[in-house]
Kinemage of the C-alpha trace (Angstrom):
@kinemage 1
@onewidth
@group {chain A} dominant
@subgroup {mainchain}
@vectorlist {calphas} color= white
{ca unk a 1} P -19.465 20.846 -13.867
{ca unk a 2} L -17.942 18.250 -16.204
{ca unk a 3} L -16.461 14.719 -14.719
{ca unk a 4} L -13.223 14.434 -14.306
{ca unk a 5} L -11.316 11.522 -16.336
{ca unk a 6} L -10.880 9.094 -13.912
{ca unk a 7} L -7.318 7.835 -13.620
{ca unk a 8} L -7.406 6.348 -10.378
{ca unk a 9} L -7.737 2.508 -10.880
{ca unk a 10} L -5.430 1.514 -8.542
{ca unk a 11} L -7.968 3.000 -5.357
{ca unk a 12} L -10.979 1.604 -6.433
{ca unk a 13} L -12.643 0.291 -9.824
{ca unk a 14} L -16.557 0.791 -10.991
{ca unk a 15} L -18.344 -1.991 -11.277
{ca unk a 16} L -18.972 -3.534 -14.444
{ca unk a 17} L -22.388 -3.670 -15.986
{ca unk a 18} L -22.392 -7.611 -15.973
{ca unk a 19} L -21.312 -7.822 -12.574
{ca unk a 20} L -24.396 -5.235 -11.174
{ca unk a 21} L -26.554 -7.644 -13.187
{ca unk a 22} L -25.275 -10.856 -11.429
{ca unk a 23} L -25.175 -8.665 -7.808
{ca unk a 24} L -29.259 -7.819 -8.311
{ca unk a 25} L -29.867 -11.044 -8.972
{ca unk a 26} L -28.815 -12.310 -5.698
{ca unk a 27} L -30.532 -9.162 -3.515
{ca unk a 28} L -34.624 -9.445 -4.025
{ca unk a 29} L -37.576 -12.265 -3.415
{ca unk a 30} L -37.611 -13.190 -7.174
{ca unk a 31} L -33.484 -13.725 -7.049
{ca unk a 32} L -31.076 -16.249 -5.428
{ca unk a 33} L -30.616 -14.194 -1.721
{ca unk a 34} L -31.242 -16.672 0.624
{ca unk a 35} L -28.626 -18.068 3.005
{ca unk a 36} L -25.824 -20.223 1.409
{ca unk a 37} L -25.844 -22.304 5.183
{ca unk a 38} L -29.533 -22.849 5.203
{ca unk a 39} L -29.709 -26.239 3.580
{ca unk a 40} L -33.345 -27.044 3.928
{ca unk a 41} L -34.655 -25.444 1.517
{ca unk a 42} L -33.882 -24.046 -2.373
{ca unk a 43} L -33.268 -20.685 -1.521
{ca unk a 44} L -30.199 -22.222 0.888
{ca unk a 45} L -29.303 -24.156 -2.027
{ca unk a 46} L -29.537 -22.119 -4.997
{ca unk a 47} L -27.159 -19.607 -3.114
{ca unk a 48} L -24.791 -22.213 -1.636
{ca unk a 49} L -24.422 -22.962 -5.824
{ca unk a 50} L -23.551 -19.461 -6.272
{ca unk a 51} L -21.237 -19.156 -3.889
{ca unk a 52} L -19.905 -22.566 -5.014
{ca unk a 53} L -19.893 -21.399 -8.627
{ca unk a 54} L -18.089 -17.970 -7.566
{ca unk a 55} L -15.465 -20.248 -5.309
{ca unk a 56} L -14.168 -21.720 -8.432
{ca unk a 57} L -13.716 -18.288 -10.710
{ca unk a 58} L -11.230 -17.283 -7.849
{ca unk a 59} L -9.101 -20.375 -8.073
{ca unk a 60} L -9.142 -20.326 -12.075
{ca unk a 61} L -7.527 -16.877 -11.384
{ca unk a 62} L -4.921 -17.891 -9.583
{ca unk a 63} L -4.755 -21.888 -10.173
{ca unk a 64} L -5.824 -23.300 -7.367
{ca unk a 65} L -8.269 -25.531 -5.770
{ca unk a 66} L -11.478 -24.092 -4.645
{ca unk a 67} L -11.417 -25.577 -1.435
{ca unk a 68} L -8.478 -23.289 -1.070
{ca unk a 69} L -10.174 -19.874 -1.170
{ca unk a 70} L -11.539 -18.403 2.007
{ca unk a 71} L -13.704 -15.371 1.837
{ca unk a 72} L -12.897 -12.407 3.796
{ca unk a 73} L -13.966 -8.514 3.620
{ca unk a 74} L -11.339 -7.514 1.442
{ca unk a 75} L -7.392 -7.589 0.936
{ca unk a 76} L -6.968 -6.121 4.587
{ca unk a 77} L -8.808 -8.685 6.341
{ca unk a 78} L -7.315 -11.477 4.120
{ca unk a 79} L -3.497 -9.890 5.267
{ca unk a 80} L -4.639 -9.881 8.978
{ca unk a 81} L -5.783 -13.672 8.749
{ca unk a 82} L -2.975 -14.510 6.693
{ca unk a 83} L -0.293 -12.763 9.292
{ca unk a 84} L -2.314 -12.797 12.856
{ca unk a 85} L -3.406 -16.440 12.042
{ca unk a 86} L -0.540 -17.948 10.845
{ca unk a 87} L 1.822 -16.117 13.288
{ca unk a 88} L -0.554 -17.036 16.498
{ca unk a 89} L 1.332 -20.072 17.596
{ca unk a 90} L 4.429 -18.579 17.722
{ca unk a 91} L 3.631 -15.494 20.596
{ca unk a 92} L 6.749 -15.200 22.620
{ca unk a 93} L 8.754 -17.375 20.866
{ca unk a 94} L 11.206 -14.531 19.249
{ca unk a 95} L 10.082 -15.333 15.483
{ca unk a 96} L 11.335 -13.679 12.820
{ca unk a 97} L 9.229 -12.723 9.901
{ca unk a 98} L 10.133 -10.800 6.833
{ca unk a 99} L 8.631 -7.902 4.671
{ca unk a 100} L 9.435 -4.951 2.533
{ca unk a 101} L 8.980 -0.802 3.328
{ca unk a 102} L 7.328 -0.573 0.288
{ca unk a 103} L 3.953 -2.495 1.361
{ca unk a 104} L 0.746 -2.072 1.776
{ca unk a 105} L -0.690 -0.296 5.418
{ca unk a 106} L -2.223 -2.919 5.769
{ca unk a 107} L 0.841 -5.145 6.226
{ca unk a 108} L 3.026 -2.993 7.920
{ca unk a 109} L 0.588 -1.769 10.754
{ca unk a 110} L -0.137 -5.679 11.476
{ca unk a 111} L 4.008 -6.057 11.598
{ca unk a 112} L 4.426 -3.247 13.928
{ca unk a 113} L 1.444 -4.798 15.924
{ca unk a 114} L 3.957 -8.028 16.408
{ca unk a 115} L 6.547 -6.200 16.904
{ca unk a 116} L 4.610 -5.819 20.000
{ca unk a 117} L 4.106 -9.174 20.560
{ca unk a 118} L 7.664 -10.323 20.548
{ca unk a 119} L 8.182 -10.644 17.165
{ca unk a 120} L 11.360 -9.662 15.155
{ca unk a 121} L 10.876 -8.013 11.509
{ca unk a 122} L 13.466 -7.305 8.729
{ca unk a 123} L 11.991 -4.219 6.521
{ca unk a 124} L 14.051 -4.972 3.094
{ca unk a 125} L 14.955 -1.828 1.224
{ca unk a 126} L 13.765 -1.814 -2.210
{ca unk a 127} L 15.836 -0.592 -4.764
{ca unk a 128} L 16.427 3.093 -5.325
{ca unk a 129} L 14.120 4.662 -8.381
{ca unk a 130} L 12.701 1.213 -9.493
{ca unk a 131} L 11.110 -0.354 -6.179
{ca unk a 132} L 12.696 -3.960 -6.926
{ca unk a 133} L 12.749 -6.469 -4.121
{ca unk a 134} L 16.219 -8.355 -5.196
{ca unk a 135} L 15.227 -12.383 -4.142
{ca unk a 136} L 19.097 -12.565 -3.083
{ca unk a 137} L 17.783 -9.752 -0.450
{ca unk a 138} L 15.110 -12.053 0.596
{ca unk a 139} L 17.346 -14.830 0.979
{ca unk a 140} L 19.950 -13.081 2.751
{ca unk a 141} L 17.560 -11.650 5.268
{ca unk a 142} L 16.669 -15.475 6.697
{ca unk a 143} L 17.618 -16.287 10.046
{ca unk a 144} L 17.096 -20.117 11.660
{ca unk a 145} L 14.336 -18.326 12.982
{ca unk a 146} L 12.270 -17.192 10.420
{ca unk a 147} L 8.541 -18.019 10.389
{ca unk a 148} L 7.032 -15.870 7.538
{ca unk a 149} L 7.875 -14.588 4.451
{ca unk a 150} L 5.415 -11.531 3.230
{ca unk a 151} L 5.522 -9.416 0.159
{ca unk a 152} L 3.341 -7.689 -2.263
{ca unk a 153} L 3.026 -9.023 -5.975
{ca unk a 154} L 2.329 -5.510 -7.351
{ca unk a 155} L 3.082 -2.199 -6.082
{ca unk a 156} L 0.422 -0.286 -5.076
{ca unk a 157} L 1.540 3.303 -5.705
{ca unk a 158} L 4.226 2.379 -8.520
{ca unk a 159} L 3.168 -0.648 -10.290
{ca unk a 160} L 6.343 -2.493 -10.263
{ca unk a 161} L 6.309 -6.165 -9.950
{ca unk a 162} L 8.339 -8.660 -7.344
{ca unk a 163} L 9.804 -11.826 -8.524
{ca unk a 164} L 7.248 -13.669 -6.485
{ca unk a 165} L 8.362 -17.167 -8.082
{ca unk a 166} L 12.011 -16.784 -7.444
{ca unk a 167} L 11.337 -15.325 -3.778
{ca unk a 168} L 8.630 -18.533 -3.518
{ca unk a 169} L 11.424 -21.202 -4.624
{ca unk a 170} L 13.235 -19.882 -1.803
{ca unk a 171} L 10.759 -19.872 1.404
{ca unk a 172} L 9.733 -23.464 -0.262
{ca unk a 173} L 13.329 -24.170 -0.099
{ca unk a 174} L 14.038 -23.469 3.515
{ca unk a 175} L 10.532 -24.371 4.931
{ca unk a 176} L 9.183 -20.639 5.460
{ca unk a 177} L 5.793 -19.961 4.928
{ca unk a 178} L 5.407 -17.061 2.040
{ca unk a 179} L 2.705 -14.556 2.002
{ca unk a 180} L 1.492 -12.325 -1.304
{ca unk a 181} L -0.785 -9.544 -1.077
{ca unk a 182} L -2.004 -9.811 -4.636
{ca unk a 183} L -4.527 -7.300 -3.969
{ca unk a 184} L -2.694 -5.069 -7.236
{ca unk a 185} L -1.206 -7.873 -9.210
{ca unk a 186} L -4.930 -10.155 -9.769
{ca unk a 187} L -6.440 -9.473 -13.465
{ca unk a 188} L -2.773 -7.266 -14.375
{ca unk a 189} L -0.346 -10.378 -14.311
{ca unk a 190} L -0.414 -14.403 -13.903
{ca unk a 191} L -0.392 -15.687 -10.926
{ca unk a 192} L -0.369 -19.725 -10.499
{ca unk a 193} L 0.387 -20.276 -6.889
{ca unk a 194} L 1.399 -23.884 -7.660
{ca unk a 195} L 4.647 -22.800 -9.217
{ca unk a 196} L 5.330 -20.106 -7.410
{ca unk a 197} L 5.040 -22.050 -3.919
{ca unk a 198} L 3.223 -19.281 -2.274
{ca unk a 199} L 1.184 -20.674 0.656
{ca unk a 200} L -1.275 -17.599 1.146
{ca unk a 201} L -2.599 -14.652 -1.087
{ca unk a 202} L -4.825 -11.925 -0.594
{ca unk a 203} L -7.061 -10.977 -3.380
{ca unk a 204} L -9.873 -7.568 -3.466
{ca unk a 205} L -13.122 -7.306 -5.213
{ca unk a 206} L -12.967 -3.550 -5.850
{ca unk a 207} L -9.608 -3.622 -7.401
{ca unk a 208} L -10.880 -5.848 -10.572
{ca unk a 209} L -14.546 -4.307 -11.393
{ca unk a 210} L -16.483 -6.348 -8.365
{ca unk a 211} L -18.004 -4.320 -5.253
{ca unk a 212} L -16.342 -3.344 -2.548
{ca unk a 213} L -16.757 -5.177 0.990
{ca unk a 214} L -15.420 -8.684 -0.125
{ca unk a 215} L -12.158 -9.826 -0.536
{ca unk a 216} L -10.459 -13.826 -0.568
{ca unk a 217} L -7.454 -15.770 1.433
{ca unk a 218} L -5.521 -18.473 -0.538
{ca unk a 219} L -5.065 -20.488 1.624
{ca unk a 220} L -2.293 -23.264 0.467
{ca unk a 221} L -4.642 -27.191 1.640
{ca unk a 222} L -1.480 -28.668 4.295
{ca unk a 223} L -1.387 -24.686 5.245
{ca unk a 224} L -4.893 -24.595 6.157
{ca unk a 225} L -4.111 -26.294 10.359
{ca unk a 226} L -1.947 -24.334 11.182
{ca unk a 227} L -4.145 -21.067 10.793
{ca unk a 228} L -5.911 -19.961 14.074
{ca unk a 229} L -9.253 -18.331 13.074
{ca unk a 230} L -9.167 -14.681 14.138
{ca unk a 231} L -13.131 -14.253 13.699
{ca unk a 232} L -15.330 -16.841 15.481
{ca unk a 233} L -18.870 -18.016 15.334
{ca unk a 234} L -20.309 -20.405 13.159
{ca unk a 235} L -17.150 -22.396 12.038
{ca unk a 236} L -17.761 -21.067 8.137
{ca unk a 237} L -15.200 -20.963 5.715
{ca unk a 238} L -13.268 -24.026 6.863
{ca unk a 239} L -13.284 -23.189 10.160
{ca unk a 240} L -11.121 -19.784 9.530
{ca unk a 241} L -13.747 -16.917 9.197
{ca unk a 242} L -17.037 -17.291 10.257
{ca unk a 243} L -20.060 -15.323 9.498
{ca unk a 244} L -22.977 -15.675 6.930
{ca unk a 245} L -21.698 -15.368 3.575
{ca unk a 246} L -22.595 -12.574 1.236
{ca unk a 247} L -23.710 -14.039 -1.849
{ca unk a 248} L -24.704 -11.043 -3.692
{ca unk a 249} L -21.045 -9.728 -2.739
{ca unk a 250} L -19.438 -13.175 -3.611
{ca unk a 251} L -21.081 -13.696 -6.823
{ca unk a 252} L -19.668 -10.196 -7.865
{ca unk a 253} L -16.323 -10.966 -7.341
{ca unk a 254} L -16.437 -14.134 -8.827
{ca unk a 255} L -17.429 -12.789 -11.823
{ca unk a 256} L -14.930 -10.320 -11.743
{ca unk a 257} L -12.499 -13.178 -11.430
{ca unk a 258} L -14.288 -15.071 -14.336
{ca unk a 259} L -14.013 -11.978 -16.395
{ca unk a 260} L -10.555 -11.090 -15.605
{ca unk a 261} L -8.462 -14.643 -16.689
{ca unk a 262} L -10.081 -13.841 -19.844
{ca unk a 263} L -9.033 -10.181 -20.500
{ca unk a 264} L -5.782 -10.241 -18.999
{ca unk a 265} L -3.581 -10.078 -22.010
{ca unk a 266} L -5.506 -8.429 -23.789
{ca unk a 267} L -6.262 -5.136 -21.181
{ca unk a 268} L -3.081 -5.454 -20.389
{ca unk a 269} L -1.533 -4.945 -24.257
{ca unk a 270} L -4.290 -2.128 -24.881
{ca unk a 271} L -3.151 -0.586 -21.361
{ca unk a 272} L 0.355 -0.656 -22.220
{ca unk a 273} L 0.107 1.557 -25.061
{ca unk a 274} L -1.853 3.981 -23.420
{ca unk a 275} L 0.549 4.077 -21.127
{ca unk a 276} L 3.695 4.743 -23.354
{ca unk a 277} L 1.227 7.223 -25.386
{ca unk a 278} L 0.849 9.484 -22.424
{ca unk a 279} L 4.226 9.046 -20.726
{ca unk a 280} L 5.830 9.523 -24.319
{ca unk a 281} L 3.470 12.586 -24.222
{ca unk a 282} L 4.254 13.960 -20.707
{ca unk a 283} L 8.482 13.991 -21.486
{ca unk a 284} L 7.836 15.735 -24.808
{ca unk a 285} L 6.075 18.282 -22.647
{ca unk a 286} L 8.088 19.042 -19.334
{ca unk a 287} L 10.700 17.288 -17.660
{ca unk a 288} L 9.673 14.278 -15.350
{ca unk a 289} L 10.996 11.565 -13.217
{ca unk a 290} L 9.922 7.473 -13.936
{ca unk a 291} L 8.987 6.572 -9.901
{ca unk a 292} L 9.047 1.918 -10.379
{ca unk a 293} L 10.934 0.048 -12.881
{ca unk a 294} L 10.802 0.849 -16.476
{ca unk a 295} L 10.553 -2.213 -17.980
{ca unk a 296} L 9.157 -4.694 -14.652
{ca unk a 297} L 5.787 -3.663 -13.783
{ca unk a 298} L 2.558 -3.737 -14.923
{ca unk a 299} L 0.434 -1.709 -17.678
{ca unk a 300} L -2.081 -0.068 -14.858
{ca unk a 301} L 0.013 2.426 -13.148
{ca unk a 302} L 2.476 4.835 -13.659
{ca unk a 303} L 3.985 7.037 -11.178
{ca unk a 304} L 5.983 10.512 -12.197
{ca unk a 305} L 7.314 13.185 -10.552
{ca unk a 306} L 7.808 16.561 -12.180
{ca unk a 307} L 10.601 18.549 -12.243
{ca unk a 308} L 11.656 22.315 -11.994
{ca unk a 309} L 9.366 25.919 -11.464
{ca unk a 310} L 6.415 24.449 -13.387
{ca unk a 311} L 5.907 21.389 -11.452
{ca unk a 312} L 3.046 22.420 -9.627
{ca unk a 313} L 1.130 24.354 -12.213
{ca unk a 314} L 1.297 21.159 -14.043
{ca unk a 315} L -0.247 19.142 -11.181
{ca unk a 316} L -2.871 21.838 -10.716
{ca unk a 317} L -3.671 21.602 -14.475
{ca unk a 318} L -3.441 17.620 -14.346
{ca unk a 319} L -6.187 17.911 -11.436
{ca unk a 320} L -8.325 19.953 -13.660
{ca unk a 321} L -9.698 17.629 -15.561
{ca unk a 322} L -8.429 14.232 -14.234
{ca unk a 323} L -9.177 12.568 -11.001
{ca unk a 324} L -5.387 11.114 -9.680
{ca unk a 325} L -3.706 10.202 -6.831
{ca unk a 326} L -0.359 10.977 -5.167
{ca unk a 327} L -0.403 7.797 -3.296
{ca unk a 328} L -2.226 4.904 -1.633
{ca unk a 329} L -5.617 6.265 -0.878
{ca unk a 330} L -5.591 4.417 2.031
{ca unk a 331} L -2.670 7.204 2.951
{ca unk a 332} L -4.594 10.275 1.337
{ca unk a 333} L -5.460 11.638 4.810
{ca unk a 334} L -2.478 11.953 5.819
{ca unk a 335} L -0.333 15.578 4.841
{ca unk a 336} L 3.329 13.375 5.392
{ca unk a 337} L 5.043 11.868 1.731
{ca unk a 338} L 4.350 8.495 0.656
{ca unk a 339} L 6.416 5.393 2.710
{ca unk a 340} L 6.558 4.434 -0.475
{ca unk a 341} L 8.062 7.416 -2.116
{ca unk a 342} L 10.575 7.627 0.487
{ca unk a 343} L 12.014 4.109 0.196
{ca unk a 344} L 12.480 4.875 -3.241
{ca unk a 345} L 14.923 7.923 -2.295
{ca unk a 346} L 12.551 10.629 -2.983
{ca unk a 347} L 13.458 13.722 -1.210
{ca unk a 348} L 10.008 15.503 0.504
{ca unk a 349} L 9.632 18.103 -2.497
{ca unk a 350} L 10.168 15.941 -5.288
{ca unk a 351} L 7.785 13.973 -3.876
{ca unk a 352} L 5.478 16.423 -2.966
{ca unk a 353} L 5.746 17.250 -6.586
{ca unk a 354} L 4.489 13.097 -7.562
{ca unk a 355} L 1.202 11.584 -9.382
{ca unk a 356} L 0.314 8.108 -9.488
{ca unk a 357} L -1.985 7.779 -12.819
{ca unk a 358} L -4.060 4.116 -12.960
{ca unk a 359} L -5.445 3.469 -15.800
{ca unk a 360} L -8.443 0.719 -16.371
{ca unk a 361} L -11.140 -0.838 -18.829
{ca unk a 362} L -13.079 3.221 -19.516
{ca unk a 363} L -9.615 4.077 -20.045
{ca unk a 364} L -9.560 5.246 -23.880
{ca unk a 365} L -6.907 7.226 -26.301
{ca unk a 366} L -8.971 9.810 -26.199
{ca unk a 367} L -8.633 10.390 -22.535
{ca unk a 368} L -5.066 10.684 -22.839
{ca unk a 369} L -4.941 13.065 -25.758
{ca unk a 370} L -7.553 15.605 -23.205
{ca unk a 371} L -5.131 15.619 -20.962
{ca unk a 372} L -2.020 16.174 -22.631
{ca unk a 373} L -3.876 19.016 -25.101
{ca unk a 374} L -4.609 20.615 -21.849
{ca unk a 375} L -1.212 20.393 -20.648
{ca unk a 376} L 0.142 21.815 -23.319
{ca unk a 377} L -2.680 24.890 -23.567
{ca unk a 378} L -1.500 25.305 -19.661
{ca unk a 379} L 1.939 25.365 -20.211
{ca unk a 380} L 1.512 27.376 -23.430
{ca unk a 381} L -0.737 30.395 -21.056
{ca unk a 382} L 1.926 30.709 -18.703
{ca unk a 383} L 5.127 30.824 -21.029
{ca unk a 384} L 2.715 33.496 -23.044
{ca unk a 385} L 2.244 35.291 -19.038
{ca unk a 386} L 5.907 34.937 -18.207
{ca unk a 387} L 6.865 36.704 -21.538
{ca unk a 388} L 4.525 39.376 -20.872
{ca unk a 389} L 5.918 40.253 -17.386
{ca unk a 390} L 9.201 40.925 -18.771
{ca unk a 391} L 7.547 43.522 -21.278
């Protein structure tokens, strides 16, 4: 059996070759493994440079000071540090934070865990079709109250993009502490925290060609005392996340931080045109539906819904040869429609009826013309079927 293309970026990305290289070199006797804290000896040392080294690739990415960057598993433990830490000190006191329906599990199941705990949460609506979070939304949703700003950079499922700066100008502006999970947005668009006055960010190996299993907190310097440290032992990490640190892990998505400042406009201009190649490709074929905004969002994703009888012999034939998603995968296992979908004002069949394609760096135009050419000998076999039933 032949691979499938893979078009599903947005769940997970390989590894790139340079990357495995720099992970084996921190793994065996002859490499750099020892432990980063053991500082009586080179082993300790050589790996406290790596991690040291890697430290500083994340804050390139997003401009800011290494000191800054806290390493966690991944994007989910970063938003549980970044919410449960910062939100600690305020049990019982009827806070108010903010957030969107259109985030990440990962954010929503920690709000409805405060919910819980006394804690009051607007859900903004996004926009209908498009996914936007208006910052006029954000600022009318502020009560004397609120605590916490949180919101997603990048869509997960559709790709669209929040106006993170405008949004930051106004927590900055009324003393709120704003949240990003960047998890989707890091190596696809800029981010300089500095000017967009965001005071924590979650960022994902996986999602940017590292390995899986390691993940970073921003974590804005003034911001940094007021956090309470949700795993304890050791005092690593500035106090906020102990355990030992995984070099081999941390080296790999340091380098996939390195590598992505310098692709980013590039990938991204390459990505766009396969992008309007396909989709241009898809509405010359069948009729579909643009789920995120057309013109605000990044190259990576794209997110359709097909319309009328044929709809799901095209997503059969789509799965034929393509591996896709119709959502999060962190939602996969479950039968019900995307949240996401739904915000958007998809109704359950038209949604039912929904593909998110992610494209990424083994993404070529040749893997778009495959797919299309078999779309069209699909759709071609059962028009020539359909005429023959009526003979």
């Amino acid at each position: 059996m032949s691979r499938l293309i893979y078009l599903d970026y947005a769940a997970t990305t390989p590894i790139l070759p340079e990357i495995t290289q720099a992970i084996i070199r921190c793994l065996s006797i002859e490499g750099d493994f020892g432990n980063p804290a053991s500082q009586s000896h080179h082993y300790g040392w050589d790996a406290a440079r790596h991690i040291a080294t890697s430290r500083q690739h994340v804050a390139n990415l997003i401009h800011a000071n290494p000191q800054e960057i806290i390493w966690t598993s991944g994007a989910t433990e970063s938003n549980n540090l970044a919410l449960k830490g910062t939100l600690d000190q305020y049990k019982n006191q009827n806070k108010h934070i903010i957030t969107s329906k259109i985030e990440h599990k990962a954010v929503l199941d920690i709000c409805a865990d405060l919910e819980n705990l006394g804690f009051e949460v607007t859900y903004l609506q996004p926009e209908f079709g498009t996914g936007l979070i208006h910052p006029e939304q954000v600022k009318q949703a502020i009560q004397p109250n609120t605590v916490l700003i949180s919101l997603m950079m990048v869509n997960n499922e559709i790709g669209t993009l929040t106006d993170i700066q405008t949004i930051g100008n106004i927590a900055h502006q009324h003393q709120i502490l704003f949240h990003v999970d960047a998890a989707q947005a890091a190596g696809k668009t800029k981010i300089d925290v500095q000017t967009m006055h965001v005071d924590l960010l979650s960022l994902s190996g996986h999602k940017i060609y590292g390995p899986k299993g390691i993940g970073a907190l921003y974590v804005r310097q003034d911001v940094q005392k007021q956090i309470k440290t949700q795993i304890h032992g050791g005092g690593h990490e500035q106090g906020l996340r102990s355990g030992t640190l995984a070099t081999h892990q941390i080296v790999g998505m340091g380098e996939a931080c390195r590598l992505a400042k310098i692709n980013l406009v590039q990938e991204q201009q390459r990505i766009q045109n396969l992008r309007k190649k396909f989709l241009t490709g898809l509405q010359a074929l069948t009729p579909v539906k643009l789920n995120g905004h057309p013109t605000e969002h990044v190259a990576n994703y794209l997110n359709v819904s097909f319309l009328g009888e044929r709809a799901q012999a095209i997503l059969f034939a789509i799965k034929q040869v393509s591996a896709v998603s119709s959502g999060s995968a962190c939602n996969s296992h479950h039968a019900a429609p995307s949240h996401v979908l739904n915000a958007l004002g998809l109704n359950e069949e038209l949604a039912s009826n929904t593909v998110r394609f992610s494209f990424g760096i083994y993404t070529t135009q040749d893997h778009i013309e495959i797919l299309l050419k078999h779309l069209v000998m699909v759709l071609k076999e059962q028009k020539e079927t359909i005429q023959l039933s009526f003979i």
